[in-house]
gemmi code that builds the backbone of each chain (N, CA, C; Angstrom):
import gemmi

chains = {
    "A": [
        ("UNK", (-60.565, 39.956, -231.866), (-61.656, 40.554, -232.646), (-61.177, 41.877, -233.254)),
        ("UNK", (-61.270, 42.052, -234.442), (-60.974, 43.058, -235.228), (-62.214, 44.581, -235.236)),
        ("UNK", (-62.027, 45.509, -235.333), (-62.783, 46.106, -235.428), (-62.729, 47.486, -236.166)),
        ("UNK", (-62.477, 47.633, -237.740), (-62.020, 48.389, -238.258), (-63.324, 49.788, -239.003)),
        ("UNK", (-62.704, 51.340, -238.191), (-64.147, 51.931, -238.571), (-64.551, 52.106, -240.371)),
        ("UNK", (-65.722, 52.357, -240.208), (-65.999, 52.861, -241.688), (-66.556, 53.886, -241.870)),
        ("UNK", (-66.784, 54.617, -242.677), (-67.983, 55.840, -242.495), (-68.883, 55.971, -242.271)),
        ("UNK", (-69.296, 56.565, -241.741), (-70.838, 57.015, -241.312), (-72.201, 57.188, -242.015)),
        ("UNK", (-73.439, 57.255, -242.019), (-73.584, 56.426, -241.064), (-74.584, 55.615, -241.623)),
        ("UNK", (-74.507, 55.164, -242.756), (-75.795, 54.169, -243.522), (-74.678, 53.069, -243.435)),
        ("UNK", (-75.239, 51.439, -243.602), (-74.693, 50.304, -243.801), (-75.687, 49.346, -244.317)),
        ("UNK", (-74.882, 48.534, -244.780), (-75.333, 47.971, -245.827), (-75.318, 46.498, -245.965)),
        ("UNK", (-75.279, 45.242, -246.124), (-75.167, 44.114, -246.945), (-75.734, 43.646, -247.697)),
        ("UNK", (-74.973, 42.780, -248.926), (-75.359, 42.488, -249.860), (-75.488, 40.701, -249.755)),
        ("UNK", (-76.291, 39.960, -250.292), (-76.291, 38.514, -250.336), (-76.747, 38.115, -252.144)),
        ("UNK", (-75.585, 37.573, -252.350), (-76.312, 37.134, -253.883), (-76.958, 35.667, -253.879)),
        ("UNK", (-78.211, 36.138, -254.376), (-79.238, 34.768, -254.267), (-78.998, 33.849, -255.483)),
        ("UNK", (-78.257, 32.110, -255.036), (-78.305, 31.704, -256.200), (-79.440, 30.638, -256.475)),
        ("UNK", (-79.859, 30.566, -257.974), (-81.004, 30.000, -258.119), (-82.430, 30.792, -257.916)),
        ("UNK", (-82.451, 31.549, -257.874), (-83.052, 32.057, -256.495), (-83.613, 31.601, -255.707)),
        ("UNK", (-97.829, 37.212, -250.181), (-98.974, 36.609, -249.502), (-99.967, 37.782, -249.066)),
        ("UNK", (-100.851, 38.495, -249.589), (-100.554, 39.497, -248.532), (-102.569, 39.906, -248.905)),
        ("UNK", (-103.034, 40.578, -247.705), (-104.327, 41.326, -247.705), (-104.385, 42.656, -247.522)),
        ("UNK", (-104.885, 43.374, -248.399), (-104.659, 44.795, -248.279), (-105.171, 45.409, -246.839)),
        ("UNK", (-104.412, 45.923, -246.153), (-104.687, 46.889, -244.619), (-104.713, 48.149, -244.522)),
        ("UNK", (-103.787, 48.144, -245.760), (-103.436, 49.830, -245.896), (-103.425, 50.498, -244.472)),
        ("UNK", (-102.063, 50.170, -243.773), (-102.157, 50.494, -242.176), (-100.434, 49.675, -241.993)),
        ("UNK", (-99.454, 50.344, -241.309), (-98.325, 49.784, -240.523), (-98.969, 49.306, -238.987)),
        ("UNK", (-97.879, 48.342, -238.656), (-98.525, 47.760, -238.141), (-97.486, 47.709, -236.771)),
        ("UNK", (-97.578, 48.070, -236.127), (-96.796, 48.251, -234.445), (-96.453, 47.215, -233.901)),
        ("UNK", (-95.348, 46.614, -233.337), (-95.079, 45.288, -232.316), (-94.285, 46.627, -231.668)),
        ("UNK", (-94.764, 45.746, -230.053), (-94.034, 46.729, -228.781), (-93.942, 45.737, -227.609)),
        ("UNK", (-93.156, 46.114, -227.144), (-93.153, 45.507, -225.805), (-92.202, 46.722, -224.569)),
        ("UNK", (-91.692, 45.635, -223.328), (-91.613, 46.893, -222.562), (-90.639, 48.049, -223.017)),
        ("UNK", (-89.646, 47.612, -223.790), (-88.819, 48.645, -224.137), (-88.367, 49.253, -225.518)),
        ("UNK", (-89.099, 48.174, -226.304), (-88.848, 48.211, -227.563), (-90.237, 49.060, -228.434)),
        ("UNK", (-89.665, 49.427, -229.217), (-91.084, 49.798, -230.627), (-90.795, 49.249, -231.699)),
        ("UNK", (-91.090, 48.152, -232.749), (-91.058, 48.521, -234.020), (-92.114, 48.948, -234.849)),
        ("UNK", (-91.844, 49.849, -235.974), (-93.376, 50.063, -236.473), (-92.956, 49.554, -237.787)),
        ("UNK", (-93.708, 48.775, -238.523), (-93.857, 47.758, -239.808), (-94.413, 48.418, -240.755)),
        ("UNK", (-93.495, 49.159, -241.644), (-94.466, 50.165, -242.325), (-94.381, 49.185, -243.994)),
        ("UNK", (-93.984, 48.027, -244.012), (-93.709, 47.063, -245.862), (-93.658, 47.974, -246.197)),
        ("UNK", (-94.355, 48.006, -247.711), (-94.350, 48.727, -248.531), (-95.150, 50.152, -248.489)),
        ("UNK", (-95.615, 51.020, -247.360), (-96.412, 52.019, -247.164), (-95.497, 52.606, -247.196)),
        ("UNK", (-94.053, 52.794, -246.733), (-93.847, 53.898, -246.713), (-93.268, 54.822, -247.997)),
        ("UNK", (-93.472, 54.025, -249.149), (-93.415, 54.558, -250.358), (-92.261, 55.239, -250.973)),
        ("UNK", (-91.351, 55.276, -250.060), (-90.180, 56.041, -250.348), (-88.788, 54.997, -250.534)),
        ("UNK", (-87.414, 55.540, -251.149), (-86.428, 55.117, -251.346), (-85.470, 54.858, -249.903)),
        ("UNK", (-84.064, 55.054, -250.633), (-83.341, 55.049, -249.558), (-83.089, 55.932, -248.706)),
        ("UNK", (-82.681, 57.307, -249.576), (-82.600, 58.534, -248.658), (-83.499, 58.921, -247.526)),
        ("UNK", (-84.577, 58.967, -248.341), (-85.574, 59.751, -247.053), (-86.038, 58.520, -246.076)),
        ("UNK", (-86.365, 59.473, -244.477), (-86.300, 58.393, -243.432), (-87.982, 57.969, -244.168)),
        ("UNK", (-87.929, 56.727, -243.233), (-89.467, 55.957, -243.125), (-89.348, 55.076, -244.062)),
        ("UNK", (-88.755, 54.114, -243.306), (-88.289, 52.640, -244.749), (-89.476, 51.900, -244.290)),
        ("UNK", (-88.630, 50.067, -244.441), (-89.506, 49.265, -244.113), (-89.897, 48.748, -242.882)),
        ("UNK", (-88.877, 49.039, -241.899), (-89.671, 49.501, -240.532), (-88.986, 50.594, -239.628)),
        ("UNK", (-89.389, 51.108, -238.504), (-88.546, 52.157, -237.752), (-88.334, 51.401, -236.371)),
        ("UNK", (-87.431, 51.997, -235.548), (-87.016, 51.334, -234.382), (-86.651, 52.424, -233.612)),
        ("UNK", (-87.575, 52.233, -232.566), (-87.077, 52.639, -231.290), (-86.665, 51.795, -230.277)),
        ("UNK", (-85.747, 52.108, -229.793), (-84.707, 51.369, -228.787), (-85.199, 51.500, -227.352)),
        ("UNK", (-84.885, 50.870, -226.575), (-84.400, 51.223, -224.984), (-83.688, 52.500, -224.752)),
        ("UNK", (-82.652, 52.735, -224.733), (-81.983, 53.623, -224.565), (-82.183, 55.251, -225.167)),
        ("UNK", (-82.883, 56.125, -224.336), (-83.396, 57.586, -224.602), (-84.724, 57.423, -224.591)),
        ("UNK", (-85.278, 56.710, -224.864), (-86.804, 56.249, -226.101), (-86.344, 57.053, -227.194)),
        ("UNK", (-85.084, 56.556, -227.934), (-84.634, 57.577, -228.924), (-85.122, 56.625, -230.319)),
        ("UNK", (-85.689, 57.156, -231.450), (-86.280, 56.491, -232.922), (-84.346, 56.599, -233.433)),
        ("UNK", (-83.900, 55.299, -233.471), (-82.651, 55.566, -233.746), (-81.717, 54.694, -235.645)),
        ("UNK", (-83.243, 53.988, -235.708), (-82.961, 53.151, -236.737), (-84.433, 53.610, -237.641)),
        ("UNK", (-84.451, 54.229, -239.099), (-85.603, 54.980, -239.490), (-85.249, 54.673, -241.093)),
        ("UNK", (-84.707, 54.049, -241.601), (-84.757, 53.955, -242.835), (-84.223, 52.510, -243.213)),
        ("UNK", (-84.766, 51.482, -242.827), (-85.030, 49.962, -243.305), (-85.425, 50.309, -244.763)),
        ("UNK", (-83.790, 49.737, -245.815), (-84.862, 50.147, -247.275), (-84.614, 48.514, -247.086)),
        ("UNK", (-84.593, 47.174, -247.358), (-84.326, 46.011, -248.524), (-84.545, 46.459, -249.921)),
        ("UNK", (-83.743, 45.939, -250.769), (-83.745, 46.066, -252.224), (-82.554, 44.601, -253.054)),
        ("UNK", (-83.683, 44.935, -254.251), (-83.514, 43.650, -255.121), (-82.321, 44.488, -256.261)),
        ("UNK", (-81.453, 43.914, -256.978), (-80.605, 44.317, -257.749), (-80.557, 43.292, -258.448)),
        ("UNK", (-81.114, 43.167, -259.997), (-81.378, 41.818, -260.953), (-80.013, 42.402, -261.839)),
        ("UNK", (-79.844, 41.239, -262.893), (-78.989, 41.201, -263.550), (-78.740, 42.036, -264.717)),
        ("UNK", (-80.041, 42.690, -264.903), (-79.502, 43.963, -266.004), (-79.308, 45.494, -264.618)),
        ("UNK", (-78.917, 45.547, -263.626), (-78.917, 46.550, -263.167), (-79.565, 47.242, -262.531)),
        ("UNK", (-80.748, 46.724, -262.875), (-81.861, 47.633, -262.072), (-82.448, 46.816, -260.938)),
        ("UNK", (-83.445, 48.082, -260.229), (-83.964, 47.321, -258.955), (-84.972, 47.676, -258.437)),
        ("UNK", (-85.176, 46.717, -257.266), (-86.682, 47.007, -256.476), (-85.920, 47.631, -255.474)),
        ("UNK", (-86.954, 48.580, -255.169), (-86.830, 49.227, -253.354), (-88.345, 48.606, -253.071)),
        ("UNK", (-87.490, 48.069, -251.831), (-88.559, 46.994, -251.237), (-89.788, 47.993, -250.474)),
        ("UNK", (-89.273, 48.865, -249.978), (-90.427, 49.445, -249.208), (-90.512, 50.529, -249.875)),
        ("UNK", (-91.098, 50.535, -251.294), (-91.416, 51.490, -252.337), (-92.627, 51.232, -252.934)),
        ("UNK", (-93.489, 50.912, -251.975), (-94.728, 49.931, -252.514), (-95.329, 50.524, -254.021)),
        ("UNK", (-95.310, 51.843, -253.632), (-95.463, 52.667, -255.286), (-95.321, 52.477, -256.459)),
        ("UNK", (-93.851, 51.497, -256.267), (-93.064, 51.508, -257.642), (-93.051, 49.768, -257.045)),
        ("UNK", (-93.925, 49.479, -256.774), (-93.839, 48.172, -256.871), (-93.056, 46.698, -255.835)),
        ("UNK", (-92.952, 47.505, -254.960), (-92.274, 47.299, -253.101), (-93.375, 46.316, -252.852)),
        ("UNK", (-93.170, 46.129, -251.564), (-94.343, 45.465, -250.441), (-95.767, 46.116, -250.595)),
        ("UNK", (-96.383, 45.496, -250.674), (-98.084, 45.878, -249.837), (-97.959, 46.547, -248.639)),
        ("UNK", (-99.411, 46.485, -247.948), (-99.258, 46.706, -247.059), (-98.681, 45.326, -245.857)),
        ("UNK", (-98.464, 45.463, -244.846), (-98.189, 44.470, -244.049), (-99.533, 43.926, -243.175)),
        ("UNK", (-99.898, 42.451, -243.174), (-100.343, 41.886, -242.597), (-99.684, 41.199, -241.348)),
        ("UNK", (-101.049, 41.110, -240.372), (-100.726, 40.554, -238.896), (-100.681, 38.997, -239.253)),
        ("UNK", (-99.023, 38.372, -239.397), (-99.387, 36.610, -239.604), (-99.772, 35.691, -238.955)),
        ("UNK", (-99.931, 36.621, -237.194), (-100.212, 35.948, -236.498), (-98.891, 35.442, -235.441)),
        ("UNK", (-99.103, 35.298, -234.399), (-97.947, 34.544, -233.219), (-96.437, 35.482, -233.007)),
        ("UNK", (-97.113, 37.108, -233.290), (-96.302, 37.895, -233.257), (-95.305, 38.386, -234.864)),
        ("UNK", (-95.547, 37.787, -235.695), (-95.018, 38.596, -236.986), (-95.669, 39.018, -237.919)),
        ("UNK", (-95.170, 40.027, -238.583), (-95.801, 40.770, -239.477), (-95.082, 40.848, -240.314)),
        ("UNK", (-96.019, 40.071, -241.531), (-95.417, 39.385, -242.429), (-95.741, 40.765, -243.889)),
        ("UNK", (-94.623, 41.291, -245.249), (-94.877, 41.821, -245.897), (-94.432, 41.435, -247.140)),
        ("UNK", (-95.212, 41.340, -248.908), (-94.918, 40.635, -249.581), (-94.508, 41.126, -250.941)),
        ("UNK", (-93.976, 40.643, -251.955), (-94.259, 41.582, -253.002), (-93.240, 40.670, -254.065)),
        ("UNK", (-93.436, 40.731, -255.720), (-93.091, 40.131, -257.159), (-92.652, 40.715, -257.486)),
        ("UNK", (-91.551, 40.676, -258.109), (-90.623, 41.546, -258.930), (-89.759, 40.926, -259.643)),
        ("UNK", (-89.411, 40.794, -260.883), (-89.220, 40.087, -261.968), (-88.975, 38.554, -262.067)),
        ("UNK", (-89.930, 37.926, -261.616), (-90.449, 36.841, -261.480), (-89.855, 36.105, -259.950)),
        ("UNK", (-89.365, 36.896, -259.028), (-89.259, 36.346, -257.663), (-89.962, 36.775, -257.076)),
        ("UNK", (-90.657, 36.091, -255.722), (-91.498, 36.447, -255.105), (-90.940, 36.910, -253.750)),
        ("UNK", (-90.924, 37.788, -252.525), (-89.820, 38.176, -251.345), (-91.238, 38.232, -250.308)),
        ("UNK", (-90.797, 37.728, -249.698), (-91.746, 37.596, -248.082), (-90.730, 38.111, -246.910)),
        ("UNK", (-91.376, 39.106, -246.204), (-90.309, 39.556, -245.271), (-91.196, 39.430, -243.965)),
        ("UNK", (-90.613, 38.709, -243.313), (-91.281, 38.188, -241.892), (-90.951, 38.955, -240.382)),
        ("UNK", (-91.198, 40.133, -239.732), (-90.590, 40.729, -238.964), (-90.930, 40.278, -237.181)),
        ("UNK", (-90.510, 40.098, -236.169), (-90.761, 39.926, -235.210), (-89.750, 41.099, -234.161)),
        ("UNK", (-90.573, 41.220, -233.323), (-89.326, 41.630, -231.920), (-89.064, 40.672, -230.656)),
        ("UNK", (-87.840, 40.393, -230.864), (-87.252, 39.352, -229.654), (-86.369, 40.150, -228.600)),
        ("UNK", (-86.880, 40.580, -227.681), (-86.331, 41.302, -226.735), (-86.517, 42.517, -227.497)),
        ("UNK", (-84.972, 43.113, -227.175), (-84.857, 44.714, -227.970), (-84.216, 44.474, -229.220)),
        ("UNK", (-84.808, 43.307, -229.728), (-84.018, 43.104, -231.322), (-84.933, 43.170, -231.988)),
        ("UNK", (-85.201, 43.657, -233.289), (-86.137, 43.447, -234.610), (-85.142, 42.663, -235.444)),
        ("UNK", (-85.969, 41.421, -235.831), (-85.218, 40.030, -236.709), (-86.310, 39.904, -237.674)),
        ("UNK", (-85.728, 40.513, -239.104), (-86.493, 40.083, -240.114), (-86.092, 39.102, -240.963)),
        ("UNK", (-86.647, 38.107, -241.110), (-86.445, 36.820, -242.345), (-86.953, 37.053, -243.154)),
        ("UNK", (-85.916, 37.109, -244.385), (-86.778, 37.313, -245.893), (-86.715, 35.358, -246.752)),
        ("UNK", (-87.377, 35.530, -247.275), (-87.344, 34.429, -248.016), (-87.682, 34.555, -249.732)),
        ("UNK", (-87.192, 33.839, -250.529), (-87.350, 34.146, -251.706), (-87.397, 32.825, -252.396)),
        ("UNK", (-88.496, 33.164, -253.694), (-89.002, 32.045, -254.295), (-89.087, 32.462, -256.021)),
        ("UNK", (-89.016, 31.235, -256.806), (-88.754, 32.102, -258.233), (-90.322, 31.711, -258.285)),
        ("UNK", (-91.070, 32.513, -258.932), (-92.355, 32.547, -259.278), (-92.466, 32.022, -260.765)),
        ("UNK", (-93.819, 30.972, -260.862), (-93.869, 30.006, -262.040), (-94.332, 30.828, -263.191)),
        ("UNK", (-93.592, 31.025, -264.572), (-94.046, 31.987, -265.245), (-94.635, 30.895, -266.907)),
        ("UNK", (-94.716, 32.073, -267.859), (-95.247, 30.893, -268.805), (-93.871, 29.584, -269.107)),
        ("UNK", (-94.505, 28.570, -269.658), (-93.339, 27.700, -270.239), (-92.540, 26.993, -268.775)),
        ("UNK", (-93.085, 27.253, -267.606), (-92.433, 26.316, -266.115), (-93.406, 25.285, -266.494)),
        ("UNK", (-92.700, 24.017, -265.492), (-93.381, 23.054, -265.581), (-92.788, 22.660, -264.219)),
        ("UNK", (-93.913, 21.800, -263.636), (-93.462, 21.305, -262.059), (-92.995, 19.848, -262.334)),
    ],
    "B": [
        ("UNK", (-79.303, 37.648, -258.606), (-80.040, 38.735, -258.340), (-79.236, 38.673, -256.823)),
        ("UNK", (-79.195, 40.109, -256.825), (-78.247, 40.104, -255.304), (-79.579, 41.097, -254.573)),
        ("UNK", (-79.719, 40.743, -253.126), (-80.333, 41.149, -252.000), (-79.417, 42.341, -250.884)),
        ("UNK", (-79.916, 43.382, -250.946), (-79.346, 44.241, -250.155), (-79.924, 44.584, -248.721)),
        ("UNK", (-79.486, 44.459, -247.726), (-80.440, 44.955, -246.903), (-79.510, 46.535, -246.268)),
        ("UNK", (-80.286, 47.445, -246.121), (-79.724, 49.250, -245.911), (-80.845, 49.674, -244.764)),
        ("UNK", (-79.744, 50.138, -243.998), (-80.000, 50.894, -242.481), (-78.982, 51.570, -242.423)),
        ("UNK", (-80.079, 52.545, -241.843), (-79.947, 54.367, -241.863), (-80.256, 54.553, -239.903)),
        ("UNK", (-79.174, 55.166, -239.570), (-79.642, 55.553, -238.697), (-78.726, 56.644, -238.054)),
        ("UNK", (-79.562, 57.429, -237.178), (-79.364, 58.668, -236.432), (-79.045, 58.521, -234.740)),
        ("UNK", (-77.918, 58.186, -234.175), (-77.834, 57.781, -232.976), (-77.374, 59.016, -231.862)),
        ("UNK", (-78.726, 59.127, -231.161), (-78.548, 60.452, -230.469), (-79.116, 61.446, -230.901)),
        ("UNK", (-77.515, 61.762, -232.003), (-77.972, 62.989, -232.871), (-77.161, 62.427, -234.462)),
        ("UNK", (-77.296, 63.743, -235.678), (-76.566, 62.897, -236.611), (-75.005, 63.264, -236.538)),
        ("UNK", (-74.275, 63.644, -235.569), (-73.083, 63.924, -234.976), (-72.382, 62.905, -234.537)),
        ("UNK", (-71.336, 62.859, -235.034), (-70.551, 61.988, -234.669), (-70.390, 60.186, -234.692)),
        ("UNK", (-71.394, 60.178, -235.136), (-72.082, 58.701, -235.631), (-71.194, 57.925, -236.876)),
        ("UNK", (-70.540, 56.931, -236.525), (-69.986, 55.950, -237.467), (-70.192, 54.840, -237.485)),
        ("UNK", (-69.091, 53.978, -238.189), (-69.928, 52.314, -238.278), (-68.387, 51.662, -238.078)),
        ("UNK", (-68.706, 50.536, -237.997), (-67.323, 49.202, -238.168), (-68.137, 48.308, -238.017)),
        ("UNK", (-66.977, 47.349, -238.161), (-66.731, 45.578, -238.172), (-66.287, 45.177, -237.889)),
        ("UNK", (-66.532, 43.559, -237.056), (-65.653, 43.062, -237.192), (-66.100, 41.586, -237.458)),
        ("UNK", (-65.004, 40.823, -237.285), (-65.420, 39.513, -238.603), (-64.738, 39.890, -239.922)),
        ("UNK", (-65.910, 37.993, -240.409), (-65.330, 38.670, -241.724), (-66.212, 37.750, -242.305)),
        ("UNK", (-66.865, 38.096, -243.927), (-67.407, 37.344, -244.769), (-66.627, 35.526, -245.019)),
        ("UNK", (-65.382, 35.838, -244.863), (-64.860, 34.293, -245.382), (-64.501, 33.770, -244.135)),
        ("UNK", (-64.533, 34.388, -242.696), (-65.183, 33.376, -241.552), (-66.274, 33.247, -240.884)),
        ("UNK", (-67.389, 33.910, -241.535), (-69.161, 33.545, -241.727), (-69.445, 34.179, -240.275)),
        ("UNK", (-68.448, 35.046, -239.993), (-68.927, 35.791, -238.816), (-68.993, 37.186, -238.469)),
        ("UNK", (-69.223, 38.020, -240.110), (-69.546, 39.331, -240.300), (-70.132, 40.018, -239.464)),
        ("UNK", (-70.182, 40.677, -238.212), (-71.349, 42.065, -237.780), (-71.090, 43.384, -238.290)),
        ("UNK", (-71.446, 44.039, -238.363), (-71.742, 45.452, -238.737), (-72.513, 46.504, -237.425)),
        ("UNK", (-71.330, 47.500, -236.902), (-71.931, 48.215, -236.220), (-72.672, 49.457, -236.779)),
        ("UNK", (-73.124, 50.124, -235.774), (-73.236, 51.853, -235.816), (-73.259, 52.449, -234.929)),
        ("UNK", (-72.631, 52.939, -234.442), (-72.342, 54.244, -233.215), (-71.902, 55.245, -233.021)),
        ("UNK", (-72.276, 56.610, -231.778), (-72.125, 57.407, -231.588), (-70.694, 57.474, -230.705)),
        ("UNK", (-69.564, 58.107, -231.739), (-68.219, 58.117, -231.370), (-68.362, 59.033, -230.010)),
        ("UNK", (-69.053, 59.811, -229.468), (-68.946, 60.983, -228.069), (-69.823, 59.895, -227.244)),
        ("UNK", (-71.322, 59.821, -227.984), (-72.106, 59.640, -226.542), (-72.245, 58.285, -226.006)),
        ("UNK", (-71.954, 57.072, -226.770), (-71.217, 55.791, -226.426), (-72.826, 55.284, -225.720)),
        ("UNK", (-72.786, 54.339, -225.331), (-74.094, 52.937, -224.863), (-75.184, 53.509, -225.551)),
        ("UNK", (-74.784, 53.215, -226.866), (-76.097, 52.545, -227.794), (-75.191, 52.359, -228.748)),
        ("UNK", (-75.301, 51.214, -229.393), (-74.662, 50.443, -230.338), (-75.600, 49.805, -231.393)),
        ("UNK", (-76.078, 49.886, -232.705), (-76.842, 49.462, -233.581), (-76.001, 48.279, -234.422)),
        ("UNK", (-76.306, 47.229, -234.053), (-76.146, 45.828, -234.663), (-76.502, 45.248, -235.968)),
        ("UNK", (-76.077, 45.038, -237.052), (-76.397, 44.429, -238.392), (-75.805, 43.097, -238.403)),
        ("UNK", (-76.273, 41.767, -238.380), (-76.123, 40.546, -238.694), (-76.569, 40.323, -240.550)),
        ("UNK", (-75.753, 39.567, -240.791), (-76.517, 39.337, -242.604), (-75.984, 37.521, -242.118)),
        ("UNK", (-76.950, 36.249, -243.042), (-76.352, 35.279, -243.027), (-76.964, 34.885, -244.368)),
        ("UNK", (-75.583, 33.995, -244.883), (-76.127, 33.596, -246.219), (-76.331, 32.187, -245.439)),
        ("UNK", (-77.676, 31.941, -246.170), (-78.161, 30.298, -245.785), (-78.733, 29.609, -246.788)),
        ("UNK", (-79.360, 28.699, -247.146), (-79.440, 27.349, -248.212), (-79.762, 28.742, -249.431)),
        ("UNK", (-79.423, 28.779, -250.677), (-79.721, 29.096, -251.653), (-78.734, 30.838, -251.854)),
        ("UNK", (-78.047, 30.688, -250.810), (-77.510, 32.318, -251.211), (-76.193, 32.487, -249.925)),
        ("UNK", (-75.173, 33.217, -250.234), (-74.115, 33.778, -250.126), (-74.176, 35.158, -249.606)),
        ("UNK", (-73.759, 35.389, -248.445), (-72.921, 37.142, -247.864), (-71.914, 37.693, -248.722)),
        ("UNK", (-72.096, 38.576, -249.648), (-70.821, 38.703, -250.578), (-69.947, 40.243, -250.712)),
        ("UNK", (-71.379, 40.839, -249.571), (-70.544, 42.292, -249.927), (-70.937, 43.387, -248.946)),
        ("UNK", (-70.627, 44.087, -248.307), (-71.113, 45.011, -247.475), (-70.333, 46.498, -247.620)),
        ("UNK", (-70.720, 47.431, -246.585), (-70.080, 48.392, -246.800), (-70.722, 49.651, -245.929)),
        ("UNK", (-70.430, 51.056, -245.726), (-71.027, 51.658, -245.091), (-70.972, 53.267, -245.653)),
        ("UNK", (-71.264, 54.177, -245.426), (-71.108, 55.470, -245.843), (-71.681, 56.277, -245.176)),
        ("UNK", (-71.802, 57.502, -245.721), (-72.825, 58.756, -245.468), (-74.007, 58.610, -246.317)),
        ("UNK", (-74.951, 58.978, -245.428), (-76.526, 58.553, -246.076), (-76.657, 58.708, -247.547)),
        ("UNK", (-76.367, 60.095, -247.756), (-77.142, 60.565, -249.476), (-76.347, 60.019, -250.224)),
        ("UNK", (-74.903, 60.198, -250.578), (-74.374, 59.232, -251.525), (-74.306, 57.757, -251.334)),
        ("UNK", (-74.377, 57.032, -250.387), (-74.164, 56.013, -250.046), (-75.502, 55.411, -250.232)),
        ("UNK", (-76.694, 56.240, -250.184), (-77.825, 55.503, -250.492), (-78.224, 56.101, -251.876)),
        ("UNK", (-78.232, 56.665, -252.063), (-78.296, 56.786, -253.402), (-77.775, 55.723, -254.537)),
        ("UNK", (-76.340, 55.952, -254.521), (-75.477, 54.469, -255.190), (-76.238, 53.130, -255.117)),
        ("UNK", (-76.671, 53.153, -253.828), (-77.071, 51.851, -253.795), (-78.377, 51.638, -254.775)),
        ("UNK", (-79.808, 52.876, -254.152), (-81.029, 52.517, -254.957), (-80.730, 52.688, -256.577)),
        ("UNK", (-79.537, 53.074, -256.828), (-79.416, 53.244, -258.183), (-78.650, 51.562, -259.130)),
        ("UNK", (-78.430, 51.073, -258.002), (-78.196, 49.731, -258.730), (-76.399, 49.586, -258.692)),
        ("UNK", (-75.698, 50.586, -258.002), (-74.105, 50.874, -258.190), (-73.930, 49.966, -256.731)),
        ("UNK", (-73.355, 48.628, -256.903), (-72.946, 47.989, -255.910), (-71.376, 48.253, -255.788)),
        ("UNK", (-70.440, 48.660, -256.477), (-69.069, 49.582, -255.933), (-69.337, 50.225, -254.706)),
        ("UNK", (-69.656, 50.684, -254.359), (-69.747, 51.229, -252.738), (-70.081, 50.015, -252.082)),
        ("UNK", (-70.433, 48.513, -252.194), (-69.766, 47.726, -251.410), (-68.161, 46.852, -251.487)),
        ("UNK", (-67.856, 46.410, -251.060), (-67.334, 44.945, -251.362), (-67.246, 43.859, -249.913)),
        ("UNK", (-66.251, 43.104, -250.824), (-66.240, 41.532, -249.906), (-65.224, 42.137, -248.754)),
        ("UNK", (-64.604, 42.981, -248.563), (-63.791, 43.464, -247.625), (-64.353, 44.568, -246.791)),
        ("UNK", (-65.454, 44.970, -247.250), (-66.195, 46.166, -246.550), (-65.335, 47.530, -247.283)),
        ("UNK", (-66.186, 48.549, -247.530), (-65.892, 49.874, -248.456), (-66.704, 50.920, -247.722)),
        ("UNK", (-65.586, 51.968, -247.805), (-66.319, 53.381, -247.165), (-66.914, 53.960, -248.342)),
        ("UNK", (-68.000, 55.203, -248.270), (-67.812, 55.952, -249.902), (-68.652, 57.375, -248.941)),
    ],
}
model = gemmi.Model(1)
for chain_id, residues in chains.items():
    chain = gemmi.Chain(chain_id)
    for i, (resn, *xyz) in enumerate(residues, 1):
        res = gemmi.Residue()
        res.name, res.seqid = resn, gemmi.SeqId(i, " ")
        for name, pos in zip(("N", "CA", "C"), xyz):
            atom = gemmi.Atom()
            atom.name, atom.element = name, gemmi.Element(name[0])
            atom.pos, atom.b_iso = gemmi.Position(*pos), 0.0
            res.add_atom(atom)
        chain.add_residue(res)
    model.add_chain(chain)
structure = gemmi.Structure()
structure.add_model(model)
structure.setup_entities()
């Protein structure tokens, strides 16, 4: 196993999508258990990448230290520009709804794709599934 | 349209805190750490998987303000398929 460092301390991945729901709460929305916190803030927390308070925060086991605080997701389309997903302001997530059976599901359109981000805590892990759909615009046909 | 996912984090303190990898995009077994080089047991985990409709194509890590910045600005050079510092 290789393990080569990089700088500190933001990280990142990218996935290029080929081909490529929500009720207002106006409220983040907490999953906890015994050792874990996440708080589900979608699109409330209104801000970019820099500043903390993305799309969710994490507190860990270890300290009860808030050690993960700036969850941005973001869309990067083909002329360059982009969504910050938890920028609800500028057009991010809603607020997040309870989907029920433990996830909290957050949604949002942006140049004709639609992004559903599904968050749960499994143990001391936060596992978010995004999913993406091209949204039917004029001139689609099914 | 490429999908980014960006985590920021402060482990401990913002001292001494870096990242690695290991894997690799072209053996579909990429992780991405983050940790505190002094105070050691806590380790922050990043998994990415490309699955039906999309591809893992680029990652990378930095210091918060330029490194996030670049990014919300649409400048994917501060990643690549080999992983990139900036």
């Amino acid at each position: 196993m290789t393990q080569r460092p990089l700088t500190p301390i933001a990280a990142a991945i990218g996935l290029t999508l080929v081909g490529a729901v929500t009720s207002a709460q106006a409220a983040s929305i907490t999953l906890v258990n015994a050792t874990t916190e996440v708080v589900v803030n979608g699109g409330e927390a209104n801000n970019g990448l820099v500043p903390y308070d993305g799309y969710f925060r994490y507190t860990g086991p270890r300290r009860g230290g808030e050690t993960t605080w700036s969850i941005d997701p973001l869309l990067r389309f083909g002329d360059g520009s982009t969504a910050i997903l938890s920028n609800g302001s500028a057009g991010g997530f809603g607020s997040p709804v309870d989907a029920g059976g433990g996830v909290v599901r957050s949604t949002a359109t942006n140049n004709g794709i639609s992004t559903r981000a599904d968050t749960e805590l499994v143990g001391s892990n936060a596992r978010t599934t995004f999913t993406f759909e091209a949204v039917p615009g004029p001139g689609w046909m099914a | 349209m490429t999908f980014v996912f960006y985590a920021e984090n402060d482990l401990f303190s913002a001292d001494d805190d870096t990242a690695a990898y290991t894997g690799s995009i072209g053996g579909g077994n990429l992780t991405l750490f983050m940790y505190d080089t002094t105070a050691g047991g806590l380790t922050v985990r990043l998994t990415g998987e490309g699955v039906s409709g999309s591809a893992l194509t680029l990652f990378g890590a930095g210091l918060w303000q330029g490194f996030g910045t670049s990014l919300e600005g649409g400048d994917l050079s501060v990643l690549s398929r080999t992983g990139r510092t900036s």
